[in-house]
N, CA, C and O atoms as CSV, one atom per row, in Angstrom:
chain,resi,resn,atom,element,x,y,z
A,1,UNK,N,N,14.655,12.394,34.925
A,1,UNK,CA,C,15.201,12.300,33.595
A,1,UNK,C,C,14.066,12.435,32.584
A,1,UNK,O,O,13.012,11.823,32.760
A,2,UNK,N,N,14.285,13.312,31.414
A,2,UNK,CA,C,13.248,13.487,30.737
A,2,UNK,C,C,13.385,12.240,29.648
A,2,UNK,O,O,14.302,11.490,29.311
A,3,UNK,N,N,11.507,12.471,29.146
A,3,UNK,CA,C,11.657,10.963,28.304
A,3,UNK,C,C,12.247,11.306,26.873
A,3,UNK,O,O,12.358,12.449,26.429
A,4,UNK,N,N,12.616,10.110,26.205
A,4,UNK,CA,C,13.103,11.443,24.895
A,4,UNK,C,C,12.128,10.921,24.154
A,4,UNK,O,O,11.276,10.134,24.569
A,5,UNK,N,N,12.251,11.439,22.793
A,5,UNK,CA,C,10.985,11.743,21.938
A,5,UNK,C,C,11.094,10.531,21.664
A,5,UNK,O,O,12.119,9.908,21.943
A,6,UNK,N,N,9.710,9.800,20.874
A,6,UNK,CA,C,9.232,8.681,20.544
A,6,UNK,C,C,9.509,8.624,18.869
A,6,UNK,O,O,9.104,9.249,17.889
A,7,UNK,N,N,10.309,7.662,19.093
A,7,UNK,CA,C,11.029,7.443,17.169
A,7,UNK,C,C,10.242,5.805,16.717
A,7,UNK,O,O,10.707,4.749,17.146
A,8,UNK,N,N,9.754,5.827,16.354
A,8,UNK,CA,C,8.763,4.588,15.329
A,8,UNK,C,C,9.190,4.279,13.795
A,8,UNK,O,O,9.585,5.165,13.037
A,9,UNK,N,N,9.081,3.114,13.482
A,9,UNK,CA,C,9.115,2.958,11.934
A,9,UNK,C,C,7.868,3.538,11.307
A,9,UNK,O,O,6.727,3.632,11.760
A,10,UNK,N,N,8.286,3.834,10.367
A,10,UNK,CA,C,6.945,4.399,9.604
A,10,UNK,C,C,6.727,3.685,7.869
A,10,UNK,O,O,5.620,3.684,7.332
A,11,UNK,N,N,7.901,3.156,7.228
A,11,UNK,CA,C,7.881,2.607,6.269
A,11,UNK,C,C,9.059,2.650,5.996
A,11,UNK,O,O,10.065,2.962,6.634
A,12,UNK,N,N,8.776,2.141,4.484
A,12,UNK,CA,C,10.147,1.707,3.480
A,12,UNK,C,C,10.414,2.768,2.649
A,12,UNK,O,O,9.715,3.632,3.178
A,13,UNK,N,N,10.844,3.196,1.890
A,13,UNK,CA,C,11.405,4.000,0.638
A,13,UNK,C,C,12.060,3.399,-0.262
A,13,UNK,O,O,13.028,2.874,0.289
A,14,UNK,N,N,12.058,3.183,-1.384
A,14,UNK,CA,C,12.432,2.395,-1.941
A,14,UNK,C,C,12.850,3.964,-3.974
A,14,UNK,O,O,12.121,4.476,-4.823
A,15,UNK,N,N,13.884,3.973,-3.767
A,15,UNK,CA,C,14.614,4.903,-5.058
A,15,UNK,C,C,14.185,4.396,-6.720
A,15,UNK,O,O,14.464,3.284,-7.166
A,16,UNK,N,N,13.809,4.952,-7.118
A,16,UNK,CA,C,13.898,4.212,-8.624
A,16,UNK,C,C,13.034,5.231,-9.275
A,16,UNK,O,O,12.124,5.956,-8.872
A,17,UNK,N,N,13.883,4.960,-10.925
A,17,UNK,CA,C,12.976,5.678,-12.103
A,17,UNK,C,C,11.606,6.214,-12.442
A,17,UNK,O,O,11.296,7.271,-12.991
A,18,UNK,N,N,10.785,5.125,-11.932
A,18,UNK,CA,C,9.261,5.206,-12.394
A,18,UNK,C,C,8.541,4.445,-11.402
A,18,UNK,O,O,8.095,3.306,-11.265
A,19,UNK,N,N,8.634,5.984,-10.498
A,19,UNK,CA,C,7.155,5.323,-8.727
A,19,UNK,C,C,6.073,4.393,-9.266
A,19,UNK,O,O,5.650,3.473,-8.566
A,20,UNK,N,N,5.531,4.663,-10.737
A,20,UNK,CA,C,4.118,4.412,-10.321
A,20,UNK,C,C,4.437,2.587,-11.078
A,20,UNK,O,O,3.631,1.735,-10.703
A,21,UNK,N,N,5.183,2.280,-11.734
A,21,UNK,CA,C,5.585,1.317,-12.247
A,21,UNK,C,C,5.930,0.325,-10.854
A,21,UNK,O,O,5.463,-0.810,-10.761
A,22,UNK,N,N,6.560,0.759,-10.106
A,22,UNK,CA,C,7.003,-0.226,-8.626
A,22,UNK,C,C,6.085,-0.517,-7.710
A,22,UNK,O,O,5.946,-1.511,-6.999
A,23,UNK,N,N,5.116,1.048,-7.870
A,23,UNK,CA,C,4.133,0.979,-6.861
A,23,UNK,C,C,3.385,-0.376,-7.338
A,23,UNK,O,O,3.317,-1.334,-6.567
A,24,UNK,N,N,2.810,-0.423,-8.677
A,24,UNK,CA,C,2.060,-1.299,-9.560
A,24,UNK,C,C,2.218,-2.726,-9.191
A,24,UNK,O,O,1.378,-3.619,-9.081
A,25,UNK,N,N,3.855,-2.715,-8.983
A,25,UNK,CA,C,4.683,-4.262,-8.766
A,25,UNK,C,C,4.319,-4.753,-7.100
A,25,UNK,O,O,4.019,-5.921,-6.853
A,26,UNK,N,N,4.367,-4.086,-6.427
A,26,UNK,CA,C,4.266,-4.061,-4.560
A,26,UNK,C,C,2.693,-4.270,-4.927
A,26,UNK,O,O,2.241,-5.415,-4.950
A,27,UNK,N,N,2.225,-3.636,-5.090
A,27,UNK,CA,C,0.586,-4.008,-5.018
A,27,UNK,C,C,-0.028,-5.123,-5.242
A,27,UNK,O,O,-0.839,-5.653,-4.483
A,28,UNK,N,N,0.539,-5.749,-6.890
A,28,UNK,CA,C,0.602,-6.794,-7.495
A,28,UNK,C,C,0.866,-8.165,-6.593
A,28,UNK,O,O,0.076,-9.104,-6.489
A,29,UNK,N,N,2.370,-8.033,-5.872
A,29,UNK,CA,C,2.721,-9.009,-5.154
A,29,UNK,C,C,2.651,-8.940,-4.081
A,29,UNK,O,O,3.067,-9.963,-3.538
A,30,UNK,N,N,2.204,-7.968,-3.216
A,30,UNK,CA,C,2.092,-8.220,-1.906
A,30,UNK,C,C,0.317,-7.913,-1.817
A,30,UNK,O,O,-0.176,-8.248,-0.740
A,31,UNK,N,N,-0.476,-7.421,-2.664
A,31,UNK,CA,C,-1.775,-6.939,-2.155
A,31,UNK,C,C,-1.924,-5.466,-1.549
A,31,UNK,O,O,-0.863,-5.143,-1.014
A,32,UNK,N,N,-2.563,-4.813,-1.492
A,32,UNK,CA,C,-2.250,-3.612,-0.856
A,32,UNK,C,C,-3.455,-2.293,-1.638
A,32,UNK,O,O,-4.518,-2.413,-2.247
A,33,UNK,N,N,-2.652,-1.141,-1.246
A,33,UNK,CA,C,-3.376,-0.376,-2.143
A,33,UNK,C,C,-2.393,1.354,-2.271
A,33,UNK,O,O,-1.635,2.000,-1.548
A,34,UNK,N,N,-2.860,1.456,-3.318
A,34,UNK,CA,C,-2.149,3.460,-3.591
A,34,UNK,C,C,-2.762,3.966,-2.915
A,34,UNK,O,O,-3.993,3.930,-2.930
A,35,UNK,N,N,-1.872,4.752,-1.912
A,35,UNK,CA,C,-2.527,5.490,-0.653
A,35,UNK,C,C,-2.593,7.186,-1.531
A,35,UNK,O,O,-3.625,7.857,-1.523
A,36,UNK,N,N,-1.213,7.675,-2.281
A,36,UNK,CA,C,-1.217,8.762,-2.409
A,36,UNK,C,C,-0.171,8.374,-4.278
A,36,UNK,O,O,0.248,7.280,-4.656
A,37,UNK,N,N,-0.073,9.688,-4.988
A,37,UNK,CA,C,1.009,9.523,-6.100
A,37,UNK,C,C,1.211,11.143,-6.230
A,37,UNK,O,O,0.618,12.062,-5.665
A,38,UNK,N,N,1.964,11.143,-6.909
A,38,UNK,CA,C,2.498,12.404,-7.650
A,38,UNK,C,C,3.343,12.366,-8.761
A,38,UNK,O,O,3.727,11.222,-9.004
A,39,UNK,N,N,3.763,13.227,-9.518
A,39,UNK,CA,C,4.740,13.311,-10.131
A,39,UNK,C,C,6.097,12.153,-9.941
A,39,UNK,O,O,6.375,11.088,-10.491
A,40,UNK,N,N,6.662,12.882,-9.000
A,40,UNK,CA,C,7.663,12.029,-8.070
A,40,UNK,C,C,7.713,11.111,-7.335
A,40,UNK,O,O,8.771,10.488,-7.255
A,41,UNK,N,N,6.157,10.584,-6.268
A,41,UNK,CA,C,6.596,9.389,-5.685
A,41,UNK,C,C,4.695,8.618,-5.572
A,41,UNK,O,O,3.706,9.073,-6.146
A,42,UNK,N,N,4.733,7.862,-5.006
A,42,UNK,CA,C,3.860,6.959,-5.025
A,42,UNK,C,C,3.980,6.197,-3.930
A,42,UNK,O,O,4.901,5.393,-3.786
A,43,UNK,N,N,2.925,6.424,-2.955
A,43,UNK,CA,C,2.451,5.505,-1.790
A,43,UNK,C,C,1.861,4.619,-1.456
A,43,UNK,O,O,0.671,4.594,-1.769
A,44,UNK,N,N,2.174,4.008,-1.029
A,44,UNK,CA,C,1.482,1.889,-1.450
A,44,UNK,C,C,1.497,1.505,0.356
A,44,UNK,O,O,2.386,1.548,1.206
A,45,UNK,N,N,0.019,1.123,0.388
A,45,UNK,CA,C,-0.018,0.378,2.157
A,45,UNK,C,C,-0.194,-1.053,1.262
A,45,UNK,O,O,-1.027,-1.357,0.408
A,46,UNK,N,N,0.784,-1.689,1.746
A,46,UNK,CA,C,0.564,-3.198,1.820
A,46,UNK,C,C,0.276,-3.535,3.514
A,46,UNK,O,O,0.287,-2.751,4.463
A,47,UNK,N,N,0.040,-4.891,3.484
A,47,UNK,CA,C,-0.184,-5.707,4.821
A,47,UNK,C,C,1.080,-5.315,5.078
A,47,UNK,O,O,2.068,-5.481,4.363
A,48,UNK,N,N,0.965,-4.479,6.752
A,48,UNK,CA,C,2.279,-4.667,7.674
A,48,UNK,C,C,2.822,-3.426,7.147
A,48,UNK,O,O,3.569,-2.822,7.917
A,49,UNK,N,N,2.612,-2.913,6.007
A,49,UNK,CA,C,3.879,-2.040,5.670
A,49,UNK,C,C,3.742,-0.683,5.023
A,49,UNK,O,O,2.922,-0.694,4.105
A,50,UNK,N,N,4.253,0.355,5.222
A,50,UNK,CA,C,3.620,0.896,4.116
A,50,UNK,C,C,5.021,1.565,3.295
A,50,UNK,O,O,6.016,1.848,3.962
A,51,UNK,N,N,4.996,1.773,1.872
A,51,UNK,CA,C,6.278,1.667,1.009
A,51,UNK,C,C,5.655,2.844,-0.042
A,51,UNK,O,O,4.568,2.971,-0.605
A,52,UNK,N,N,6.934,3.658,-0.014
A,52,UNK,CA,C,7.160,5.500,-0.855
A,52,UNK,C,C,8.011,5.027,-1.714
A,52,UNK,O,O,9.227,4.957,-1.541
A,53,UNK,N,N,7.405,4.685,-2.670
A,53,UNK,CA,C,8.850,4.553,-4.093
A,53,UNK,C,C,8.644,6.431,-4.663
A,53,UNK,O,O,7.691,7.189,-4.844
A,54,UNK,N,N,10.351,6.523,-4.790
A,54,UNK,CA,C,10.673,8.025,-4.846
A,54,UNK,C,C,11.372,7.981,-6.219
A,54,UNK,O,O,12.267,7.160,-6.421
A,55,UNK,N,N,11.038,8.711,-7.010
A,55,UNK,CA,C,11.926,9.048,-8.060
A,55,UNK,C,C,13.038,10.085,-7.895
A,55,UNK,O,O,13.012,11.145,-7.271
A,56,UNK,N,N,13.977,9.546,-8.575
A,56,UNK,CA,C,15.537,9.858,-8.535
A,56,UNK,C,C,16.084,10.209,-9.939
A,56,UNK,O,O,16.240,9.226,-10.664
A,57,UNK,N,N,16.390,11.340,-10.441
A,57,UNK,CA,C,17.250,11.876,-11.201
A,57,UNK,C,C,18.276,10.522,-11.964
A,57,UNK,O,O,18.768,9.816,-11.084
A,58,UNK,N,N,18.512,10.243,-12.870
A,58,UNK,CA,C,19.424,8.836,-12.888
A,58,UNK,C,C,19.827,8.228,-12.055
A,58,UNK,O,O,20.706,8.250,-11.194
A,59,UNK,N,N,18.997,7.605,-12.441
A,59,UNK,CA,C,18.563,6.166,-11.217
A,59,UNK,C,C,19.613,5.351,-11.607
A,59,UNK,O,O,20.085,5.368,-12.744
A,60,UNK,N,N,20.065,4.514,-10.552
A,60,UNK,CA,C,20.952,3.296,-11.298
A,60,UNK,C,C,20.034,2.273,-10.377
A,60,UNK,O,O,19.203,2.515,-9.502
A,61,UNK,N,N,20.484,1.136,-10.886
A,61,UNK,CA,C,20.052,-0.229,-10.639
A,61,UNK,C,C,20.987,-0.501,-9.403
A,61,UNK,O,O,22.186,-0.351,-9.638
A,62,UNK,N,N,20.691,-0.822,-8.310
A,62,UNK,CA,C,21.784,-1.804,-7.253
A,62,UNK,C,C,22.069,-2.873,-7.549
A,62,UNK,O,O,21.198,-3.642,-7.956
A,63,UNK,N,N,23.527,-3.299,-7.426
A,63,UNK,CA,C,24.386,-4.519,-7.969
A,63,UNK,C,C,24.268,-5.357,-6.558
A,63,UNK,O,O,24.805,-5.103,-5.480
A,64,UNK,N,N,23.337,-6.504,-6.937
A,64,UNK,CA,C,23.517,-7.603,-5.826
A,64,UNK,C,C,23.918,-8.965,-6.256
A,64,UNK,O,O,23.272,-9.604,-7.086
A,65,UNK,N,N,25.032,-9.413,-5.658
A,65,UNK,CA,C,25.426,-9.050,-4.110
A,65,UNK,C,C,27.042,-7.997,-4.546
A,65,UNK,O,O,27.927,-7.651,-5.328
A,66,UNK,N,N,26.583,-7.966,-3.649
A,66,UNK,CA,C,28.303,-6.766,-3.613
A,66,UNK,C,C,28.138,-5.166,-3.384
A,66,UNK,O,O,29.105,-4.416,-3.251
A,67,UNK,N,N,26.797,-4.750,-3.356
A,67,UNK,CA,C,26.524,-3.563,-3.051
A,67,UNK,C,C,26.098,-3.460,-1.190
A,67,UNK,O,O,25.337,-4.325,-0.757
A,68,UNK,N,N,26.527,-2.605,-0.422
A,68,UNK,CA,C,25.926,-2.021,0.300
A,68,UNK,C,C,24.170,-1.703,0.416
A,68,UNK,O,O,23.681,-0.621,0.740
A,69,UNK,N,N,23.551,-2.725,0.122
A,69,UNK,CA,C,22.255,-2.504,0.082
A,69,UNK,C,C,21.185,-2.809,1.340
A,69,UNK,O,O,21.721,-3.481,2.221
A,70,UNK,N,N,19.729,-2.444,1.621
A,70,UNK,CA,C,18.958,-2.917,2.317
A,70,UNK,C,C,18.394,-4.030,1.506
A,70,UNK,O,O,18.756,-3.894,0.338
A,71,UNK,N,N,17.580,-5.170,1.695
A,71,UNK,CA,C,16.219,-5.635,0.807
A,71,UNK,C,C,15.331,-6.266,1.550
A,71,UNK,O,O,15.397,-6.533,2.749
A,72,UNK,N,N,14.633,-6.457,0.910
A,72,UNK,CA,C,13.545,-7.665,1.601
A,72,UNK,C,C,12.984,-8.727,1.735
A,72,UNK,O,O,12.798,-9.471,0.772
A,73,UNK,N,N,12.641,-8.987,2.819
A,73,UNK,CA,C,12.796,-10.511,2.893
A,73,UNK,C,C,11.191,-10.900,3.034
A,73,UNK,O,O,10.701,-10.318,4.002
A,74,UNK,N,N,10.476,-11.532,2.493
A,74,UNK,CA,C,8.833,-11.738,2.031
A,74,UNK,C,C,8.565,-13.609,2.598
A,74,UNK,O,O,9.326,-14.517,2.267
A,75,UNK,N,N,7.683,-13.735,3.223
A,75,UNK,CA,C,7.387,-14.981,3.065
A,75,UNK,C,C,6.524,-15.676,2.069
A,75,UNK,O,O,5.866,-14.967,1.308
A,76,UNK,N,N,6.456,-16.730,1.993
A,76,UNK,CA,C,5.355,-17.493,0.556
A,76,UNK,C,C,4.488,-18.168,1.493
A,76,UNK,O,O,3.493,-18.680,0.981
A,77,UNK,N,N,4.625,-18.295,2.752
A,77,UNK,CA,C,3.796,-19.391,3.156
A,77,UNK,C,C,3.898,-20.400,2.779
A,77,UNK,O,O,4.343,-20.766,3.867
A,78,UNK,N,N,3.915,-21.893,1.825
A,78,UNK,CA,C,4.119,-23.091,1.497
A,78,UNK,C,C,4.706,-23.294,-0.096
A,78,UNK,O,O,5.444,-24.145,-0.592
A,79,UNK,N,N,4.182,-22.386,-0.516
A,79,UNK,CA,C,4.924,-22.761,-1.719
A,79,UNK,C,C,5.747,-21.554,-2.558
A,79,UNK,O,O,5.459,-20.495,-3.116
A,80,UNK,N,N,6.671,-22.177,-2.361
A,80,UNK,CA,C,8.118,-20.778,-2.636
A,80,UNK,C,C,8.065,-20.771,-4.424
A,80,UNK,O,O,8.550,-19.789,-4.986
A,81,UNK,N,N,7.617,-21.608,-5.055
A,81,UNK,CA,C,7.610,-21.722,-6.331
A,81,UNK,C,C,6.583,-20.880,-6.851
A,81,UNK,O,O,6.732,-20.033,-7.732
A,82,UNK,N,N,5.441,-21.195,-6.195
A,82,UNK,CA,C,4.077,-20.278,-6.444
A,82,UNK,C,C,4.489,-19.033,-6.491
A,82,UNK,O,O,4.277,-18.156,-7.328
A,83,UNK,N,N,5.162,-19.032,-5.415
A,83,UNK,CA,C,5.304,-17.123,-5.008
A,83,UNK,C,C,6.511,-16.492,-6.237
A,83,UNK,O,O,6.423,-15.346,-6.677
A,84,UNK,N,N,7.449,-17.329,-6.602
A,84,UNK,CA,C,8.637,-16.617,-7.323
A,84,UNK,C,C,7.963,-16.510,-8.684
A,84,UNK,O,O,8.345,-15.446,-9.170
A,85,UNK,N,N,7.127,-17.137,-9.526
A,85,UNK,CA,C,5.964,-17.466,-10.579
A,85,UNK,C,C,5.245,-15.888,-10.566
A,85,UNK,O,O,5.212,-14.913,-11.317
A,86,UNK,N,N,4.866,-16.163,-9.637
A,86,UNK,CA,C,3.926,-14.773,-9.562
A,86,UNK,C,C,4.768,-13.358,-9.523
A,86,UNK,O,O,4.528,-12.409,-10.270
A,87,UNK,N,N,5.694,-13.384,-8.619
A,87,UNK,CA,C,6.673,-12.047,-8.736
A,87,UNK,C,C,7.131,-12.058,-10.298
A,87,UNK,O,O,7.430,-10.991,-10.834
A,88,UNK,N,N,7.165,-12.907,-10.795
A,88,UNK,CA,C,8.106,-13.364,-12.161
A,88,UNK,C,C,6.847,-12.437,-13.005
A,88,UNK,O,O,7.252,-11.562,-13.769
A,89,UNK,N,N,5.840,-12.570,-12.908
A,89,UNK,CA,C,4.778,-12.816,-13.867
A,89,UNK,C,C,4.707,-11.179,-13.790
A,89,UNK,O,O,4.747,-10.433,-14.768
A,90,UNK,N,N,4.590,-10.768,-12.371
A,90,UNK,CA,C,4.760,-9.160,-12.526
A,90,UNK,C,C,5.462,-8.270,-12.552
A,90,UNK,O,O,5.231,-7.155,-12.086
A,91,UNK,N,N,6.871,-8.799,-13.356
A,91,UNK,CA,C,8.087,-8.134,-13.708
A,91,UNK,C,C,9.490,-8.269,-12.763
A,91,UNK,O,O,10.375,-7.443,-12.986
A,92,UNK,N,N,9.585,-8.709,-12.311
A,92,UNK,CA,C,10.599,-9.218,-11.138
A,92,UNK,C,C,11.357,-10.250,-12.228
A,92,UNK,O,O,10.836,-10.853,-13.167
A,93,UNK,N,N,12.827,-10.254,-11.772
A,93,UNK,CA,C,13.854,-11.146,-12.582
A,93,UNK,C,C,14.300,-11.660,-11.319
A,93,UNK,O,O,14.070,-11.272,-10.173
A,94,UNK,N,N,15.236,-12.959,-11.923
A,94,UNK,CA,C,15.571,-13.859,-10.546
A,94,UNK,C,C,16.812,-12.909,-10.942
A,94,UNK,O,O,17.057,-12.272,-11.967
A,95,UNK,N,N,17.536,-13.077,-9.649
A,95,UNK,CA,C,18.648,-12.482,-9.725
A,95,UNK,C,C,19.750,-14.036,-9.776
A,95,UNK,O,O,19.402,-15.127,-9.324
A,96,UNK,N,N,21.114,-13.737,-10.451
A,96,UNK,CA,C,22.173,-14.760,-11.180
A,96,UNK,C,C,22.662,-15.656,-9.873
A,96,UNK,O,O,22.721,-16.885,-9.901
A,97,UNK,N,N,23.067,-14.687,-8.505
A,97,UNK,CA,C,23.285,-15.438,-7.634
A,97,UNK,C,C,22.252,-15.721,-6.546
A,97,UNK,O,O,21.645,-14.849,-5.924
A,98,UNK,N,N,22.085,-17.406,-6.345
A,98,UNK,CA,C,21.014,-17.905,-5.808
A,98,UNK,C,C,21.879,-18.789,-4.218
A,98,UNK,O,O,21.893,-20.020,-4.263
A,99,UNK,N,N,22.431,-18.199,-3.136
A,99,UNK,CA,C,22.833,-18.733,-2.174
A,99,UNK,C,C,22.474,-19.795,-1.542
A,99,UNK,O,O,23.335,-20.659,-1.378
A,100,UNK,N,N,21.294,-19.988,-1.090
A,100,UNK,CA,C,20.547,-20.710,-0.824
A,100,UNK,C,C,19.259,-21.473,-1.207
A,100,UNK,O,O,18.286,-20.777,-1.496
A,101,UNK,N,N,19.127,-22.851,-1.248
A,101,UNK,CA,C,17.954,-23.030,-1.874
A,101,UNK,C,C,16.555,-22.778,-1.488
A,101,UNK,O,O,15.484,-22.603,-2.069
A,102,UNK,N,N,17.046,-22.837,-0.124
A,102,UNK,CA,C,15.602,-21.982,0.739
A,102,UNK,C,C,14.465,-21.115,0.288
A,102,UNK,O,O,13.255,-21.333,0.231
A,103,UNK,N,N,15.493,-19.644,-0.139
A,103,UNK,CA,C,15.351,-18.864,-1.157
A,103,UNK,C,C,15.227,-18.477,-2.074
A,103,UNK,O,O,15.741,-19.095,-3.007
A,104,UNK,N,N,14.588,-17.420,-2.312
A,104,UNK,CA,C,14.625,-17.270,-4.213
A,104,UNK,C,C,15.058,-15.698,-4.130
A,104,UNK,O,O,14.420,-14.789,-3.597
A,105,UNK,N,N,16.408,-15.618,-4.851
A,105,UNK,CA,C,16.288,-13.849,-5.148
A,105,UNK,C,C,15.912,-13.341,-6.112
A,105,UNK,O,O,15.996,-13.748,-7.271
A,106,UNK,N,N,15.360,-12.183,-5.619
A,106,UNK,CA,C,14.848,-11.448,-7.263
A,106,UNK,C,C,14.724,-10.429,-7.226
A,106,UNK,O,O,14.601,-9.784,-6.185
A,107,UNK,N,N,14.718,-9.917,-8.510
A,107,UNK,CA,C,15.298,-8.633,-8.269
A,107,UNK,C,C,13.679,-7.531,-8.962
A,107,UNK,O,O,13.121,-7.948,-9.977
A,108,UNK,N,N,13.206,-6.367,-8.348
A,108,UNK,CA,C,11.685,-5.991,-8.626
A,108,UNK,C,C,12.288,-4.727,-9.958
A,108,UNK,O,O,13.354,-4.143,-10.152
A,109,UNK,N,N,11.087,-4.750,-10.571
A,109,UNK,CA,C,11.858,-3.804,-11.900
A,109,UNK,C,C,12.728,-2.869,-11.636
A,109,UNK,O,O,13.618,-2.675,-12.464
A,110,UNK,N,N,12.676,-2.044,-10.387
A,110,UNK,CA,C,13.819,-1.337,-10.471
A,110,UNK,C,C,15.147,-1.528,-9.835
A,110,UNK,O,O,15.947,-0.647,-9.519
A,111,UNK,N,N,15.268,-2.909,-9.687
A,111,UNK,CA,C,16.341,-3.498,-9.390
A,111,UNK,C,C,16.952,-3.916,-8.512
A,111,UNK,O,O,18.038,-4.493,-8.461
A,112,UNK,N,N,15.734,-3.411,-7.259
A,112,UNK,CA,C,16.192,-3.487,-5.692
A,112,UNK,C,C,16.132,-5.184,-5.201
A,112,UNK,O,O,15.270,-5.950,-5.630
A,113,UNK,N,N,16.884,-5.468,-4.525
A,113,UNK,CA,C,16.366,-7.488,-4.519
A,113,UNK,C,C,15.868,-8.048,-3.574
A,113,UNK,O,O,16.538,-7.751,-2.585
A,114,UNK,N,N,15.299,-8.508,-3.390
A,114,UNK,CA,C,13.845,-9.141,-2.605
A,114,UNK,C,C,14.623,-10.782,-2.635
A,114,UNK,O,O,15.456,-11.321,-3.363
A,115,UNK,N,N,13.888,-11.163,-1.506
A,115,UNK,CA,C,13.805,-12.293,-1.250
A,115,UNK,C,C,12.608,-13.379,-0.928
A,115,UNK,O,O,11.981,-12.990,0.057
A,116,UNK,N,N,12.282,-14.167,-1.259
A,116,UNK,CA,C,11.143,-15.244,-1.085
A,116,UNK,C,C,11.440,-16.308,-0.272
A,116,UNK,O,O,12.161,-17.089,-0.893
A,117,UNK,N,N,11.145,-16.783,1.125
A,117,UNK,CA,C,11.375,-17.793,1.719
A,117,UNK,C,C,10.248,-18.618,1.931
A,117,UNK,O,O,9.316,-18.248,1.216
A,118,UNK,N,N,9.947,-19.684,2.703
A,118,UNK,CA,C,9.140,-20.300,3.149
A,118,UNK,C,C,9.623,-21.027,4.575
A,118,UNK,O,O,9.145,-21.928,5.264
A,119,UNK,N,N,10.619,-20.319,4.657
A,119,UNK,CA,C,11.108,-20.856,6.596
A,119,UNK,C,C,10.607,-19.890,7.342
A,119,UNK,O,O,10.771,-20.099,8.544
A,120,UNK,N,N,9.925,-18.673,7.016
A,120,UNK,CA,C,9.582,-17.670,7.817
A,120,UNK,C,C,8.661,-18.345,9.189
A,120,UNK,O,O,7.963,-19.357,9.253
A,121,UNK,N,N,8.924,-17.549,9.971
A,121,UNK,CA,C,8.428,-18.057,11.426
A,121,UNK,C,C,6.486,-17.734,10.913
A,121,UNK,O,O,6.253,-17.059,9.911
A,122,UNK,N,N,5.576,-18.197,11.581
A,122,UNK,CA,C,4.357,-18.286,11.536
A,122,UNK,C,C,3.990,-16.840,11.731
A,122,UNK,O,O,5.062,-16.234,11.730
A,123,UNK,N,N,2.877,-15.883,11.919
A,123,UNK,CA,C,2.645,-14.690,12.093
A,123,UNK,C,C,2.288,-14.832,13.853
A,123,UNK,O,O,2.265,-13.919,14.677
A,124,UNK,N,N,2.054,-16.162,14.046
A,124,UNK,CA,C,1.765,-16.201,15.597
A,124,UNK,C,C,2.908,-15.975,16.448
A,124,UNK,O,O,3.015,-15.197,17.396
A,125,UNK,N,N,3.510,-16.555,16.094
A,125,UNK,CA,C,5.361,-16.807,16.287
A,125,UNK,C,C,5.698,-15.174,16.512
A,125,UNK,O,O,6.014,-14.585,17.547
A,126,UNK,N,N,5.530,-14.727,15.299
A,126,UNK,CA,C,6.129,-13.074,15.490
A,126,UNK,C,C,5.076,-12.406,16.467
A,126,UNK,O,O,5.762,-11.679,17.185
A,127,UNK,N,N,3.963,-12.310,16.791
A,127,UNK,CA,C,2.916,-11.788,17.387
A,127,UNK,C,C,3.506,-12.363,18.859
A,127,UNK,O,O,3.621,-11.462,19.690
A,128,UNK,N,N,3.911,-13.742,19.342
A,128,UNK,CA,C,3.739,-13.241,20.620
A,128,UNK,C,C,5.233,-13.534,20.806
A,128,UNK,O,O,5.223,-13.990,21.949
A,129,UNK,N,N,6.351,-13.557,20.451
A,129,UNK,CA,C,7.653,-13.172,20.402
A,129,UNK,C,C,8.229,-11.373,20.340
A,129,UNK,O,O,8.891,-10.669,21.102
A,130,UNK,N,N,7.663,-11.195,19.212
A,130,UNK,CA,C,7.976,-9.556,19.165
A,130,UNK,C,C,6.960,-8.884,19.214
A,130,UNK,O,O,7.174,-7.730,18.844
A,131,UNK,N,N,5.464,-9.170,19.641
A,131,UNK,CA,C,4.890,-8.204,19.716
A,131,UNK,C,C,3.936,-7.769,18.864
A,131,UNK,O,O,2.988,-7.093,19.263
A,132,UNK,N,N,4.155,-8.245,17.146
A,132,UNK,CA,C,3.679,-7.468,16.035
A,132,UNK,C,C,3.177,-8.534,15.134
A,132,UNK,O,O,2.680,-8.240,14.047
């Protein structure tokens, strides 16, 4: 039986108005750096990840909750307040519905919504559980 081809994650994509404005925001809050830009999109390696904000012809904002959406889920490490402060500080809005107190949602300027926890499993935890 032949093997079939090798399919890997490679990153995020993330749609919105103004790449270099989001890229700015991901960098800001997660650390990282502009790998590549253009006109149209803007490449950002953060830790773990690497994220293509693409510009889109009228962009709309995603309606959360109630949309069909992906988002993301970020840890703070100990202090979930620290971390929502700081997203806050670099343009991120909380978003109206807050489910859990665990959490903090928010939504990054172009509207996509993120999440802030501090229950996230340890990085050791994920390293020898999954591997990564």
């Amino acid at each position: 039986m032949d093997k079939p081809p090798e399919v890997r994650f490679a990153g995020v994509s993330l749609d919105c108005a103004d790449p270099d404005e989001l890229a700015a925001f991901y960098i800001g809050l997660l650390g990282g750096r502009l790998l590549r830009r253009d006109e149209d999109s803007a490449g950002v390696q953060v830790p773990g990840l690497l994220m293509v904000m693409q510009r889109v012809a009228d962009y709309r904002k995603p309606v959360w909750p109630g949309a069909s959406i992906v988002h993301l889920d970020l840890t703070a490490g100990d202090s979930l307040a620290e971390a929502e402060q700081r997203a806050l500080a670099l343009g991120a809005t909380a978003a109206e519905h807050q489910p859990d107190e665990r959490w903090r949602v928010l939504l990054d300027p172009a509207g996509h919504p993120f999440c802030i926890t501090t229950v996230a499993p340890p990085p050791e935890v994920l390293r020898s559980t999954f591997g990564f």
